[in-house]
N, C-alpha and C positions, 0 to 999 in steps of 0.2 A: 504494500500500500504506500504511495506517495501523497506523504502529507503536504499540504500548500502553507508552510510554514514564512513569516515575514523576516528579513534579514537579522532583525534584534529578537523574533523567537528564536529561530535559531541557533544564533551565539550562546544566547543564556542555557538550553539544551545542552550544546558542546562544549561548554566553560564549564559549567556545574561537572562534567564529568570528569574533566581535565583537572581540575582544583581538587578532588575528592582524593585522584588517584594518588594525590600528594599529599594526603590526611587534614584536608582543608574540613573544617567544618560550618553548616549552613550557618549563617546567625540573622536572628529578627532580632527590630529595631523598633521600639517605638515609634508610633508619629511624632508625636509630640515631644519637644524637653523644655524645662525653666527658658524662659527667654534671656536668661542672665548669662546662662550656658555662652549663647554668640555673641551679645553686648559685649563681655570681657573678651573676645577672643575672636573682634571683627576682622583683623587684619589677616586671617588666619581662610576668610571665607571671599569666594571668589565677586561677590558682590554686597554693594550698605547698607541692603534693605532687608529687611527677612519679615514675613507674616506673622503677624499674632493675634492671639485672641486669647480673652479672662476665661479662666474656667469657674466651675460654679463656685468652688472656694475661692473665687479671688484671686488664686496665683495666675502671672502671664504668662503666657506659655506661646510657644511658637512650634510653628508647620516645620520640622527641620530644612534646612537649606545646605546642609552638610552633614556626611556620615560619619567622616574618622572621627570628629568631633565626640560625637557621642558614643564611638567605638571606646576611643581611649577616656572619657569623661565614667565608662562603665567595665571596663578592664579590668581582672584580677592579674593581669600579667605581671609577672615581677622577673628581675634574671635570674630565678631558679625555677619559675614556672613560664614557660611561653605558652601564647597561644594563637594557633592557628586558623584562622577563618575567613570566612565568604560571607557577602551578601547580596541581593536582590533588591534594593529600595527605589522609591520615587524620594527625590527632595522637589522643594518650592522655592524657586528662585524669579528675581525681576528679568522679564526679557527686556532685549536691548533695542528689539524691535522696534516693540509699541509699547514700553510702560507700563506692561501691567505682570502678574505673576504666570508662573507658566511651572507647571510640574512636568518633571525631567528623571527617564528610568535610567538606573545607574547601575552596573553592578561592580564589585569591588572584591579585592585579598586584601587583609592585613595578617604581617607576619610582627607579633609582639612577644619583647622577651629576652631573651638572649639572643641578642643579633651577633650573631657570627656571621664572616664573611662566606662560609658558605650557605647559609640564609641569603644573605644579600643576593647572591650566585643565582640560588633558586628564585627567588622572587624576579630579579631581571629575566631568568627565561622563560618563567610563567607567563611575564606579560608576552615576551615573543610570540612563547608556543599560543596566546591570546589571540594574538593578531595574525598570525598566521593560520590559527582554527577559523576567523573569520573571512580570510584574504590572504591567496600566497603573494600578493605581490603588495607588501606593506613596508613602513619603514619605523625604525625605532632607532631614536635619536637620544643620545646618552651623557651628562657631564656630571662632571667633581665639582659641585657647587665651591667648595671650599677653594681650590685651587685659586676661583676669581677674590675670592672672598679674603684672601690672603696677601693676594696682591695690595689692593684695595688699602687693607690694614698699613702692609709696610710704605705706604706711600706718606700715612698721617693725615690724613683729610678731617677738615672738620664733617659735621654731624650731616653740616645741611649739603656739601659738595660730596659727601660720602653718598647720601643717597640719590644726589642728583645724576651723578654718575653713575649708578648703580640700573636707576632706572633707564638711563639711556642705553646701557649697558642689553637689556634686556630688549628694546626696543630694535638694538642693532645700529642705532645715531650714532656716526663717529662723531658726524660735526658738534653734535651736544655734549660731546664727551672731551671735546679740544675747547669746545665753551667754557667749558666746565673747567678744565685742566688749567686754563689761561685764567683764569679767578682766580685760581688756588694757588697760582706764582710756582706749577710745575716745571720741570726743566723741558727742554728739549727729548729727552732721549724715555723716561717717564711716561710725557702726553703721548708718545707715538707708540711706546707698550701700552698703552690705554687703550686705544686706539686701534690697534689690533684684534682683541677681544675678541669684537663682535664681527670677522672673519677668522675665531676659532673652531673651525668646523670642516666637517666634509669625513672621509675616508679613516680608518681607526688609525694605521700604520705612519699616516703623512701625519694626521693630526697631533697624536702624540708625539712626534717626532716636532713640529713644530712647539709644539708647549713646552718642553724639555729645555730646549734653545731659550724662551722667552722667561724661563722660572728665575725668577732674581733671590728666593728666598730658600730656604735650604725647606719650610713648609710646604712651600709650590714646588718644589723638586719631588717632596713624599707624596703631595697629592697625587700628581700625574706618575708615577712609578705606580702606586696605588687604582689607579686608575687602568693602568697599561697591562697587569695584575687578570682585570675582568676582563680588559679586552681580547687577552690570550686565549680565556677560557674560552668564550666565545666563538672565537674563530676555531678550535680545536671542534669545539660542538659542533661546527658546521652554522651559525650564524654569522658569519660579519658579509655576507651579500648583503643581507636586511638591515645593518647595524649600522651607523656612524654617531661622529662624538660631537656636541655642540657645547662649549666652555659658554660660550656666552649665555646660556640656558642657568639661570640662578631663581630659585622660589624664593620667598618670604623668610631672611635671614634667620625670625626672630624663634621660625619653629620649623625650618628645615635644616638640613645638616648631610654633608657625604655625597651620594647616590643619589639622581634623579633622572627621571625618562619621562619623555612621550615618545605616543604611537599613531602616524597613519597610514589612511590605506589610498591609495589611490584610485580617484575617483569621487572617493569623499571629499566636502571641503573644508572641513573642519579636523584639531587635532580629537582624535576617539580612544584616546588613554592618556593617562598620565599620572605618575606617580614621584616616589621617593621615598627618601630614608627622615623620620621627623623626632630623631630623640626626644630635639627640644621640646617638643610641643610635649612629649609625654611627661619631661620635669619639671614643663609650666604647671600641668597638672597633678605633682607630686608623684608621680610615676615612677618608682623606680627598676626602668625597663626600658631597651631598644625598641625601636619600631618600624617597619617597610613596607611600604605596601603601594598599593595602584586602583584607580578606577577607570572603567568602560564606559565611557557614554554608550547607553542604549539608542538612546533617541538617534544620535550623531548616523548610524549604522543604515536609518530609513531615508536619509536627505540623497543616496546616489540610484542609480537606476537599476531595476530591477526589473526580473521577465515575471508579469504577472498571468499570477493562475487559468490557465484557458478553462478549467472546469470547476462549478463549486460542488461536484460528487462528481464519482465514478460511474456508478448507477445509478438507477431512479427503478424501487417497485414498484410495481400495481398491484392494489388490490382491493377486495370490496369488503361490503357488510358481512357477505356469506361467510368467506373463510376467516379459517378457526385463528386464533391471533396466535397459538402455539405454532400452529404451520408457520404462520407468517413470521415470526421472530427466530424459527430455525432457518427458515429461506435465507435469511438477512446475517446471519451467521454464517450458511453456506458459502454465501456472495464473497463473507467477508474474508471466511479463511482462502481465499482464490486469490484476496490481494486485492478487494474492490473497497474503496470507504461507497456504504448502500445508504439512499432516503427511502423510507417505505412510504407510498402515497397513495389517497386514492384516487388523486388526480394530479398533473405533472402541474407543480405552481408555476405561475407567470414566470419567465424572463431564468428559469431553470436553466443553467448551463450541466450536460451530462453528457458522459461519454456512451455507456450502452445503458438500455432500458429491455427491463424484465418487466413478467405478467405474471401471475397467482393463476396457474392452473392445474385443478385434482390435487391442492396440495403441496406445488411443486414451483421453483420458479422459473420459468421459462425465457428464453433469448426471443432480443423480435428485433427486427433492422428498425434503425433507426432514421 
C-alpha cells in the first residue's frame, strides 16, 4: 500500500525511527509554561513577542514559542545522569509576514549531560543522517562559534563595538565590520583579520587550512585543531560531500558555546535545521550538565515542490443495504491485504479520485473496469 504521505509527514515517520535506533526517547511538552520562563531569557528566543494568556488562577502563562527552553527549564540531567530525547511540538511564534502569530511544527534531539565529544560526534551526524532521510542532496554547514569569539576577545573591544561587530559578523558586512574596526582605532593588519571572517567558509580541508593561518591566539589555534578533530571524522564516515564549515556562523554568545550547525536542502528556501552545543544556557538555569542538540523545521519541508497524490484511494467498494456488513468488512480487508488502501460506499462520492473500483457480489468483491 502507498500511502500519500506530505513531505513533513514523512520526515517525522523516518526521524522518529532514526532517533530511537540511537536510544532517543519521545518527550511531550506542555503547551503552556510561566511567561517568566521567556521574559528572563528573550534573547535566547528567535523573536520579542510571545503569546499569553491568564489562566484561571491568575498566573500568565504563554503559548511556548520555544522548546529547549523548556526542555532544559524541566531537565533532571546532571553529568552523571544524561538524557536523551526527541520531540514533536508546534510552538507560536510572530510571523514576519503579516504580524500576527503563526504556529510552526518542529521537531527536535536534545543530547543532555555528559557531553563528551563523542556525543557531540553523534549528534552532528544525526542531524546529517536528518537531512539526508529527508533529501540526499542537502547541505550542512558547521563552525566553532568560539574560535570567532576568541578573536573578538583578544582584540579588547569595548561592549558596544564588540557586539556591533559581532553582529555584522553574522550578517556577512565586511564594510560594517571596517566601520566598526575604524571607531575602535584598530590597526591595519586587525580590521582586515576582521574582515575576513565572514568569507570563512566553503570546503572542510581549505577552510580549516585557512583559519589555522589567520588564529593569532594560541585559543583560536585549539578551537580550529578542535574543530578539524570532527571534521576528520566526518569525512572518514563518508560525509564531507554534504558538509562544509562556516566561522562566520556564531549564535547568541550568552547561551551558546563550541559546536553549531545548520541544515539545507535544496530547493527549499529556507534554512530546515539548526542547532548547537548550549552549556551556557543550561548554567543560566542552574544546570549542572552539557547540552547539544538541533531542531527540524517541519513546516520549512512543505514550502518546495512536490508530486501530488493522483488518487485519494486505491479502490472504491460498492455496496448496498442487502449485504451482510460482515461480508463487506472482510471484502475490505481482502482489498486491503493485496496492497489496496479501500472506501467502502454505497455510492462513488463527488469529485472521488480512485484507481480501480469493486462491487459487492454473492458476498464477494468483484473487479469492474473503470
Amino acid at each position: 500500500m502507498k500511502y500519500n504521505l506530505k513531505p513533513d509527514e514523512k520526515a517525522t515517520l523516518e526521524l522518529r525511527v532514526l532517533y530511537e535506533k540511537f536510544g532517543y526517547k519521545k518527550y511531550k511538552i506542555g503547551k503552556f509554561e510561566e511567561y517568566s520562563l521567556y521574559a528572563e531569557n528573550s534573547d535566547f528566543l528567535a523573536g520579542d513577542r510571545v503569546l499569553t494568556f491568564t489562566d484561571l488562577d491568575g498566573r500568565l502563562l504563554a503559548m511556548k514559542p520555544d522548546v529547549t527552553l523548556s526542555v532544559i527549564n524541566n531537565t533532571r540531567a546532571t553529568r552523571d545522569k544524561s538524557e536523551k530525547l526527541y520531540y514533536i511540538e508546534n510552538v507560536y511564534r510572530e510571523s514576519k509576514e503579516n504580524h500576527s502569530f503563526k504556529e510552526i511544527s518542529q521537531m527536535g534531539l536534545e543530547y543532555m549531560g555528559d557531553v563528551t565529544r563523542h556525543s557531540i560526534l553523534e549528534v552532528i551526524l544525526l542531524a546529517a543522517k536528518s537531512l539526508r532521510a529527508i533529501d540526499s542532496d542537502y547541505l550542512l554547514e558547521i563552525s566553532q562559534m568560539q574560535y570567532t569569539k576568541h578573536l573578538l576577545d583578544a582584540l579588547d573591544l569595548s561592549e558596544a563595538v564588540y557586539l556591533e561587530v559581532l553582529n555584522n559578523i553574522r550578517m556577512k558586512n565586511s564594510t560594517g565590520i571596517a566601520e566598526a574596526a575604524r571607531r575602535a582605532k584598530l590597526d591595519g593588519k586587525n580590521t582586515e583579520l576582521l574582515c575576513q571572517i565572514p568569507f570563512l567558509y566553503g570546503e572542510m580541508g581549505r577552510t580549516i587550512k585557512k583559519a589555522k593561518d589567520m588564529a593569532i591566539t594560541c585559543e583560536m589555534q585549539k578551537d580550529v585543531e578542535d574543530l578539524e578533530q570532527y571534521c576528520k571524522a566526518l569525512k572518514s564516515l563518508g560525509y564531507s560531500k554534504n558538509v562544509q564549515l562556516d566561522l562566520s556562523m556564531v549564535n547568541d554568545i550568552d547561551y551558546y558555546n563550541g559546536m553549531i550547525f545548520r541544515g539545507y536542502i535544496r530547493g527549499l528556501p529556507g534554512c530546515v535545521l539548526a542547532g548547537g552545543q548550549y552549556d551556557k544556557a543550561m548554567r543560566l538555569f542552574g544546570k549542572d550538565a552539557g547540552a547539544i542538540g538541533f531542531a527540524v523545521y517541519l513546516d520549512e519541508l512543505t514550502k518546495g515542490q512536490h508530486e501530488a497524490a493522483r488518487y485519494d484511494t486505491d479502490a472504491v467498494l460498492l455496496y448496498n443495504s442487502e449485504d451482510s456488513m460482515v461480508e463487506v468488512a472482510r471484502a475490505v480487508s481482502r482489498l486491503q491485504k493485496e496492497g489496496l488502501s479501500v472506501r467502502a460506499e454505497t455510492a462513488i462520492p463527488e469529485c472521488l479520485r480512485y484507481r480501480e473500483k469493486y462491487v459487492m457480489r454473492n458476498g464477494e468483491p468483484v473487479k469492474e473496469e473503470v
